[in-house]
Each structure stands twice: as structure tokens, then as C-alpha cells.
C-alpha angles and dihedrals in degrees: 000000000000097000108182132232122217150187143190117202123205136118129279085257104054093072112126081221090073102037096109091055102041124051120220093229085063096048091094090054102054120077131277128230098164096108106051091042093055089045096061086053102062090038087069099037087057090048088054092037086240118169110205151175115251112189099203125204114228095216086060096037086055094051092039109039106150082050079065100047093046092049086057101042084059093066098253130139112258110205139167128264087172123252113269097033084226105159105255087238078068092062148073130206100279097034088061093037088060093029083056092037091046095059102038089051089061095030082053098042095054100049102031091229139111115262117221104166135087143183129171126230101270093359078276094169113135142169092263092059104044089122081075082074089059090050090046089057092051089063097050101246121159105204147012133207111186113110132080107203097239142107102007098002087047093118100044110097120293085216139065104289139173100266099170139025120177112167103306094339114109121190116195120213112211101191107204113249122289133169125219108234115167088345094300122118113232128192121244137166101036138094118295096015097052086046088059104034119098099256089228073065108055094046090050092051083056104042080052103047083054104046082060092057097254134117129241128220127217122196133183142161133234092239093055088073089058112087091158097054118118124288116238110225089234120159092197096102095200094048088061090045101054088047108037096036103126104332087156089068110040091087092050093051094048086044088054093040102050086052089058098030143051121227133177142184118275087244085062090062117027097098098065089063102041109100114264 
């Protein structure tokens, strides 16, 4: 089974978690770690000959071009996580259709390649919001990963899935990994939930997930790898929570779990799931 690997890539600043304590106006004021984190990062997947999916936000692609061009050179899928890393419930139509155009202009510009990936800020894609799809297609994407099957997604498909059709344009949903306990979907690989997760865990739930035949996908962000990034005075306790837990300890487990796992790129991938 073909699981994916896959990683946002934004400063330590842009969380929405954040948002309330750091103004956007500021962002280009505060320091940027971007460039060493990712660069841990491919450091390890060339060590473990690891091919991945890098989404990619425009505001930092614009200000780290040749971070962009070394991500791609090593072979690596550069996809778009939008430019302004606004939620999607923050914008209208034609706020998401320039926000989308924006950063495919720069991410296309810099490589040199067609992007066909997309994710939103926070998976924030939500019923309400489903003519972001159509737009997506207008711009001749070919998949989407931004929604985790829970709360009120909890009955659309744990598993990639034909989202949109328009004419003979197809447009793939990858929903990011969740387990079934008690009926309930829980999130799991990504970010904050594989952080705190018990390791023995997160391998079971993909050994599982294989041994049925299904991929798992496995999404982090460049500033996870950061223990040592600056702390945000914020007096919301779970939001610190969900940002600082265990920090020291996500390289060690990806290190652990791309010795034991395959993962490739979504591109990789895509065509076992397109309508034949």
C-alpha cells in the first residue's frame, strides 16, 4: 500500500493558533526559522531515500525562493498551502480565488512546473465552503487535502475519494488519517495528534491501515521540528498545548517511522484513485 508523506511549510508565526497574539502586519518583522527547519527535514528524508509532498505557503515561497528550488531539485512534490494562510471560513469567493491564483503564480514561477496540489490553512475546508472545490478546478488542480472526516465531515469517506467532476475535469480529495473508536473518527498523523500519540501507536494504526489495503497519510509542518523557536506569551493554555507538546521528539519518531514505512508523494499516487 502506497501511504503519503507530507509537509506544510510555514513559519513558526503563521499558526491559527496564534493569530490573536501576532498581527499579520508584524509577520515580516519576526525571524524566520523556515529555512534551517526545512532543511533538517530533507536532510532526513534523503538519508531514508524518502520522496514527499511539501505544501508550500506563497508568503514564505516569495520571501525564500532558492528553499523552493532546493526542495524541488531534490526530487520532492511542491504543492500549494495557499498565500496568506487566512482559514477558508475568513474568506469569500473571490478572496480565496486571488488568495489560490496568488500562490500558484509564485510556487509556478519558481519551479518552473505545474502545481496540482492543494491544501487549505488548518484543513479548514468545510461544507459551507465546498465552491472552493469549483475554483480549485479552474485552476486545473488535481487534488485537495484539506479535510479531516470529523464533526461535521464525519460521514464523508476516510479514504481518498472523487470530490469533484466538472466535464472532464476530476478533482481527488485525500482526507488526512483518522481511526474509528466507538464509532467516533479521531484524528491521527499529523501534527499535534502524532506528537502526542504513543509512537507503538502510530506505527499500529499504519500497519493497520495497510494490512486493509489503505494508505495512511502522514502530515507535518516545518516548524514541528523546531523545539528551540520562540515562545508566544498566550494566555490560551490549549492553544500552547496543541503547538509546543513534544516538539523535542517529532524528528526522532519520523526518523523511526520512515525506517519501518514507505511513503510517497500525493502525485505518486493520485492515478490509482482518478476514475477510469
Amino acid at each position: 500500500m502506497m501511504n503519503v508523506l507530507s509537509f506544510d511549510i510555514e513559519e513558526w508565526f503563521c499558526v491559527t493558533n496564534f493569530t490573536p497574539y501576532i498581527k499579520r502586519e508584524d509577520w515580516q518583522n519576526l525571524e524566520s526559522r523556515v529555512e534551517f527547519q526545512t532543511a533538517l527535514i530533507l536532510d532526513m528524508l534523503k538519508k531514508y531515500k524518502t520522496k514527499a509532498t511539501f505544501f508550500v505557503l506563497g508568503w514564505v515561497a516569495e520571501r525564500h525562493p532558492d528553499l523552493i528550488k532546493w526542495i524541488y531539485k531534490e526530487g520532492h512534490e511542491i504543492a500549494t498551502h495557499g498565500y496568506s494562510h487566512r482559514l477558508l471560513s475568513q474568506m469569500d469567493e473571490d478572496e480565496f480565488k486571488e488568495d489560490l491564483k496568488k500562490s500558484l503564480e509564485i510556487l509556478e514561477n519558481i519551479t518552473g512546473e505545474k502545481i496540482i496540489g492543494h491544501r487549505a490553512c488548518s484543513f479548514s475546508l468545510k461544507k459551507d465552503k465546498f465552491w472552493a472545490l469549483d475554483i480549485m478546478l479552474d485552476f486545473n488542480l488535481k487534488y485537495d487535502s484539506s479535510i479531516f472526516p470529523v464533526d461535521e465531515l464525519k460521514n464523508f469517506p476516510r479514504y481518498p475519494f472523487l470530490i469533484r467532476k466538472k466535464q472532464d475535469k476530476y478533482l481527488i480529495e485525500f482526507p488526512l488519517s483518522t481511526i474509528k473508536v466507538l464509532n467516533r473518527n479521531i484524528r491521527v498523523l499529523s501534527g499535534g495528534p502524532f506528537r502526542l500519540t504513543p509512537l507503538w501507536l502510530s506505527k499500529f494504526i499504519i500497519r493497520n491501515k495497510n494490512k486493509n489495503k489503505k494508505p495512511a497519510i502522514l502530515t507535518l509542518h516545518s516548524w514541528e521540528f523546531d523545539p528551540k523557536q520562540p515562545r508566544i506569551r498566550c494566555p490560551n493554555l490549549l492553544s500552547k498545548f496543541r503547538h509546543y507538546l513534544n516538539l523535542n521528539r517529532t524528528e526522532e519518531r519520523l526518523k523511526i517511522i520512515l525506517s519501518e514505512f514507505e511513503f510517497f508523494p500525493f502525485k505518486e499516487v493520485i492515478n490509482k484513485f482518478i476514475p477510469k
